[in-house]
N, C-alpha and C positions, 0 to 999 in steps of 0.2 A: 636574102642575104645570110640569113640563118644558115641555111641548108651547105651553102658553099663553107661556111666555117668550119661548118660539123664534119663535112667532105674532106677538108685538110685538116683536120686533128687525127680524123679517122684516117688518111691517108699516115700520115707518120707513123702511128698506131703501128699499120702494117708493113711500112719501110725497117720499124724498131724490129718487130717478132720477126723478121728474116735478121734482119744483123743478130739478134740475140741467139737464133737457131745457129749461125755460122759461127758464131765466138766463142760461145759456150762448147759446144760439140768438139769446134778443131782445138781447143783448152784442152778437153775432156780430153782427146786420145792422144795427145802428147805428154799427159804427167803421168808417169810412172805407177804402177799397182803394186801394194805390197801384197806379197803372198809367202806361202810357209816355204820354209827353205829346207832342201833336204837334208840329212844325218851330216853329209861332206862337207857341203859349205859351212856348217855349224863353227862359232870362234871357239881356236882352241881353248884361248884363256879370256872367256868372257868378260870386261874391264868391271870397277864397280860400280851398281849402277844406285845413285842417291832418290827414290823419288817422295815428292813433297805433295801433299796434298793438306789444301789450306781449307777448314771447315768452322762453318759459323751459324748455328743452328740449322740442322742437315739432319735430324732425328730419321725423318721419313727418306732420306737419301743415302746417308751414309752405311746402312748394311747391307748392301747391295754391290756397294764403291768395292768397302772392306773386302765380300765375300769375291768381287771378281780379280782384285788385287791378291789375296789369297790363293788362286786358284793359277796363278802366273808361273810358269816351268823354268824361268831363267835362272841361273842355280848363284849367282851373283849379287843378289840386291838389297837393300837397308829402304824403311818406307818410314816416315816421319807425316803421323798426323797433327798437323795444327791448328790445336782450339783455340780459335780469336773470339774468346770471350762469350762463349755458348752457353744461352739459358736456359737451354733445355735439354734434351737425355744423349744429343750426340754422344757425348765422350763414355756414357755409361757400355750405348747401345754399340761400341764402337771395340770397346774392352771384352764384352760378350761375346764377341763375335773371332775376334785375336786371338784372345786364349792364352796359349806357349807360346804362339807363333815369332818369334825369338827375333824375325826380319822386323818387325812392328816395331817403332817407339809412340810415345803421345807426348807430345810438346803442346805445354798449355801458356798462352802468351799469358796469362794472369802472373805467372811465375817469373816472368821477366822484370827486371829490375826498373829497365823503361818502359815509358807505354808509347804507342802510337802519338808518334808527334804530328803535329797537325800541317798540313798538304797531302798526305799517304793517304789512296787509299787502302782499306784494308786487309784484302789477298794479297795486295803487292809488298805490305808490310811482314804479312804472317810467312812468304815465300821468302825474302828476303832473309827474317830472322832464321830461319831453318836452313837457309845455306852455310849458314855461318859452321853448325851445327854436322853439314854435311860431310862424307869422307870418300864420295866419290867423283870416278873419271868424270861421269857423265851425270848430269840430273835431267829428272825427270817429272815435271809440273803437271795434274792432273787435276781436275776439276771436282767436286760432289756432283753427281749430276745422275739419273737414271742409265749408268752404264754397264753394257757387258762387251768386255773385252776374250780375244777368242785366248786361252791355255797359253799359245805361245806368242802372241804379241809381241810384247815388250822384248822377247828371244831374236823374233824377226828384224824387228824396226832398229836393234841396235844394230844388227848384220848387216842391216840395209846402208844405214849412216855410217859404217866402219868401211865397207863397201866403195861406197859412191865419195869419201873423205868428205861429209858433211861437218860445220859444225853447230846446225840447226837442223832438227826435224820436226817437222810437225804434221799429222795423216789427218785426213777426210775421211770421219765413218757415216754411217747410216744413220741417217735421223727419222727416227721412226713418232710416229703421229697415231696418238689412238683417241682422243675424243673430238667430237666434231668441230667445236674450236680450233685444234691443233690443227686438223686434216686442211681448213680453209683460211687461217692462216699463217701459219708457219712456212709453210713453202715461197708468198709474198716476200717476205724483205731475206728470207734463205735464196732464193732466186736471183734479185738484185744483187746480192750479195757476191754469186758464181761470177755474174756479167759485168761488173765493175773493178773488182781483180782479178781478171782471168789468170786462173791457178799455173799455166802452164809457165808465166811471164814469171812466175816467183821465182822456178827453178834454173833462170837464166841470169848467170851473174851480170849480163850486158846490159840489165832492166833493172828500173827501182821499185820495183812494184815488190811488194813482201805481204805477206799474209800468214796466220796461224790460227788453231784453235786450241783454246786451252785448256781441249781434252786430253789435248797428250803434245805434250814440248819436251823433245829431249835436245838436251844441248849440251855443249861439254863444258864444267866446269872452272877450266881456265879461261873458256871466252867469257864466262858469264862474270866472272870476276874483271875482266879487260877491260869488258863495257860498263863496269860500275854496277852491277849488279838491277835493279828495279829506280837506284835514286834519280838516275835523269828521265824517269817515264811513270816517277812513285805516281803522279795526279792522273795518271790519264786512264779511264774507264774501258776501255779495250785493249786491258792491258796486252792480250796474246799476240793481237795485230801489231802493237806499239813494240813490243823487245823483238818480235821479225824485222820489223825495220832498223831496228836500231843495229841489232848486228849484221843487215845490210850495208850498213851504211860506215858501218866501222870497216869494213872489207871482209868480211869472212864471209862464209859459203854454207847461203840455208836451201833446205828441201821441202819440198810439199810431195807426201805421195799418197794414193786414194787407200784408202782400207778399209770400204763398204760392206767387205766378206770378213772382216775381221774386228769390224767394232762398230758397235751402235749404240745410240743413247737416245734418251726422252728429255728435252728441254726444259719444256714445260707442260705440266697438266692442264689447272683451271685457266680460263678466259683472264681472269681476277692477275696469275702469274706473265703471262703472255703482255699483256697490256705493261707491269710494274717491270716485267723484265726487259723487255726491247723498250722500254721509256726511259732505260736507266741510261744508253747506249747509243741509240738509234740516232740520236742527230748530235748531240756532246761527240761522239766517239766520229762521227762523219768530221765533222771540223775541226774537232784535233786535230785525226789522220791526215787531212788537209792543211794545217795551221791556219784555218782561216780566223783571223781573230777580229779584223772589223765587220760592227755590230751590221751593216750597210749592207756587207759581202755575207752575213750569215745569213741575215733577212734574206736575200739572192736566194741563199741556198734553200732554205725553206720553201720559198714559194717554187723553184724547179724543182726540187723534192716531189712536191704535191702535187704539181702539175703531170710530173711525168709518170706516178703510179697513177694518178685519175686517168690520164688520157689512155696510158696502156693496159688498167686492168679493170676499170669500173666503167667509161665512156662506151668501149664497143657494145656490153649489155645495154646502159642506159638508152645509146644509139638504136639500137633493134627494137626495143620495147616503144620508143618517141616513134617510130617511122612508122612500126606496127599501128598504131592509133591513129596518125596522121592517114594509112593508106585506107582504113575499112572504116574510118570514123567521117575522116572528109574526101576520098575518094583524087586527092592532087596527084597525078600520076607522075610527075618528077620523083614523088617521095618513095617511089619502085623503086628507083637505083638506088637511093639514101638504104633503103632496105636492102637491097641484094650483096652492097660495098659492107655497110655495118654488119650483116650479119658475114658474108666473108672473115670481117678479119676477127670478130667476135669468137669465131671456128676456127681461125689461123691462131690466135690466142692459147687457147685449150688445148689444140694440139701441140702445139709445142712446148707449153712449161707442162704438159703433162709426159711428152717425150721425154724431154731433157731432165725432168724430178725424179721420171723411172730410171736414166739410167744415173743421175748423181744419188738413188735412193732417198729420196725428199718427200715423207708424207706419202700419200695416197692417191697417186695419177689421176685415181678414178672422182676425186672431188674437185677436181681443174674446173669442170662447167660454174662449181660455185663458189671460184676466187675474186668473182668480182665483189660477193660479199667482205671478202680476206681485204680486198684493196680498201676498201671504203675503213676498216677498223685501223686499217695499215697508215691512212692517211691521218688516222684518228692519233694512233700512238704520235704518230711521227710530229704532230702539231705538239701535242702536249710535252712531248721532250724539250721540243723548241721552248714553250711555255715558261717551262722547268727552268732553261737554261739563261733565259731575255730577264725573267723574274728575278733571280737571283738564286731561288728554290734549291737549284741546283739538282745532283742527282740524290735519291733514297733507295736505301737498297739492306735489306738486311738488320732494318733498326737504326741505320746510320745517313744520317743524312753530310754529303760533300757539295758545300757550293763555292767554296774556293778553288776551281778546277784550270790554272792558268798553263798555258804554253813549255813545252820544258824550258829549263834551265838552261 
């Protein structure tokens, strides 16, 4: 009886990694690539562009941010860093690095007369107060985060959006993976993530589906005022995904375009940040997105959650390894095709989130064989978000803890 179970979980397995190969791929070659535009197309009168970048102890992040925002050719732009309440050298290491550089301001939320009222969380507060603040056409939301952005970015993506009469944009860079943590996995719930908004559906006004990253949002200022700015999405922890939808949903016209050759960033480093960071998100930000709010229907999601990264990315190894033993320990020749199916799709597995990572730039193709380790940690976060969220805990993030995380307004 065993065997036949195992046989149809493992069958799904391999029904999933062909739909995921078809979904993800025909996504992939329908959104649009930004790339450098030449001297002509260049805008005459480049609009101004406001952008915001919300930091809150970011010491080991933020001269990196500074030095590639620094390094930007659009001859247009005013950049406002906001310290929400940093206790440690950000704002020093951050001044060091600015210099003259006359485009820079530092908005420090301690100097504000209000403080953080309680439902916000806290980039969406620090983003918020800094529009107030801003003077431009368009802003531009950026994240602290191990980024290098290519010279003329910000040059392109505004052409692109001036372009295509966007008044959202938001680009896919390169996620790049350097310790062995990262390599197995990041790519996990980055993967899930391509398959379940398929990218190409955001850029289709006849679709609800909206998606961003909030490495780089530029949107035009008037819509951002339209839509109430961050107040009706202040509580929600994916914030970037939550303001795509929302000026979805208000009517306007968002983009998603890939920019793998023009920007890439580091997540996360330690094991220790991977775990705290997707715990903050991983399953609060899934049921937002969704407004699933009874406790009955989140339980649901939790246990499909789990189900479906065990079956797809930890099952076909465990599968090969059970049948391996079962064929040269007791010799039951049934458990031959248990072995030639599970190892099948355990290969079908590999090759495909390692195709499809090479070409969305996801990590390191070549540690695919050992994401079923990534899954088994993946399932691990993904529980303890739940945890987090059923407890009351809520999320922790940055020294702050939010567990009043309700539905919007």
């Amino acid at each position: 009886m065993m065997r036949y179970i195992l046989l149809s979980f493992l069958l799904l397995s391999f029904l999933f990694w062909i739909l995921y190969l078809i979904i993800t791929m025909s996504s992939y070659r329908k959104v649009p690539v930004l790339s450098k535009i030449s001297h002509k197309d260049k805008l005459k009168k480049p609009p101004l562009v406001s952008l915001i970048i919300p930091a809150r102890n970011e010491e080991k992040k933020i001269g990196k941010c500074i030095q590639t925002l620094k390094a930007q050719t659009y001859p247009n732009l005013e950049v406002f860093l906001v310290d929400d309440y940093s206790t440690d050298k950000t704002v020093e290491i951050a001044k060091s690095i600015i210099v003259n550089d006359e485009r820079f301001k530092i908005l420090s939320l301690k100097n504000f007369k209000e403080k953080k009222p309680d439902g916000w969380m806290g980039k969406s507060y620090a983003i918020q107060q800094a529009t107030a603040q801003a003077n431009g056409e368009w802003l531009l939301f950026c994240d602290v985060d191990d980024i290098k952005y290519d010279p003329e970015l910000i040059e392109n993506a505004v052409e692109f959006a001036t372009t295509k009469k966007l008044d959202f944009l938001s680009l896919v860079p390169s996620n790049v993976c350097v310790s062995f943590w990262e390599k197995i996995i990041q790519p996990i719930p980055a993967g899930f993530l391509i398959f379940i908004s398929p990218f190409s559906k955001v850029n289709d006004p006849k679709s609800k589906a909206a998606f961003a990253l909030g490495l780089f949002i530029l949107i035009k200022h008037s819509v951002f005022k339209k839509i109430g700015g961050y107040e009706t999405i202040k509580n929600r922890v994916a914030d970037d995904v939550e303001l795509a939808k929302l000026v979805k949903e208000s009517g306007f016209k968002i983009g998603l375009a890939q920019a793998q050759k023009m920007m890439r960033f580091r997540m996360y480093e330690r094991f220790s940040e991977i775990w705290a960071g997707w715990s903050k998100n991983i399953f609060r930000g899934l049921v937002q997105k969704r407004e699933i709010q009874s406790k009955a229907k989140q339980l649901l999601t939790l246990f499909i959650g789990l189900l479906i990264v065990f079956d797809m990315v930890v099952l076909p190894f465990i599968a090969v390894i059970t049948s391996l033993l079962v064929v040269f320990l007791l010799n039951i020749s049934f458990w031959w095709l248990v072995l030639g199916f599970s190892l099948t799709v355990w290969l079908l597995s590999i090759m495909v989130q390692g195709f499809v990572h090479r070409k969305y730039n996801i990590g390191n193709p070549l540690f695919s064989p050992l994401y079923f380790i990534g899954g088994v940690v993946t399932m691990g976060i993904f529980l303890n978000s739940a945890i987090n969220t059923f407890s009351g805990k809520g999320v922790k993030w940055k020294g702050r803890a939010y567990s009043n995380l309700k539905s919007r307004k």
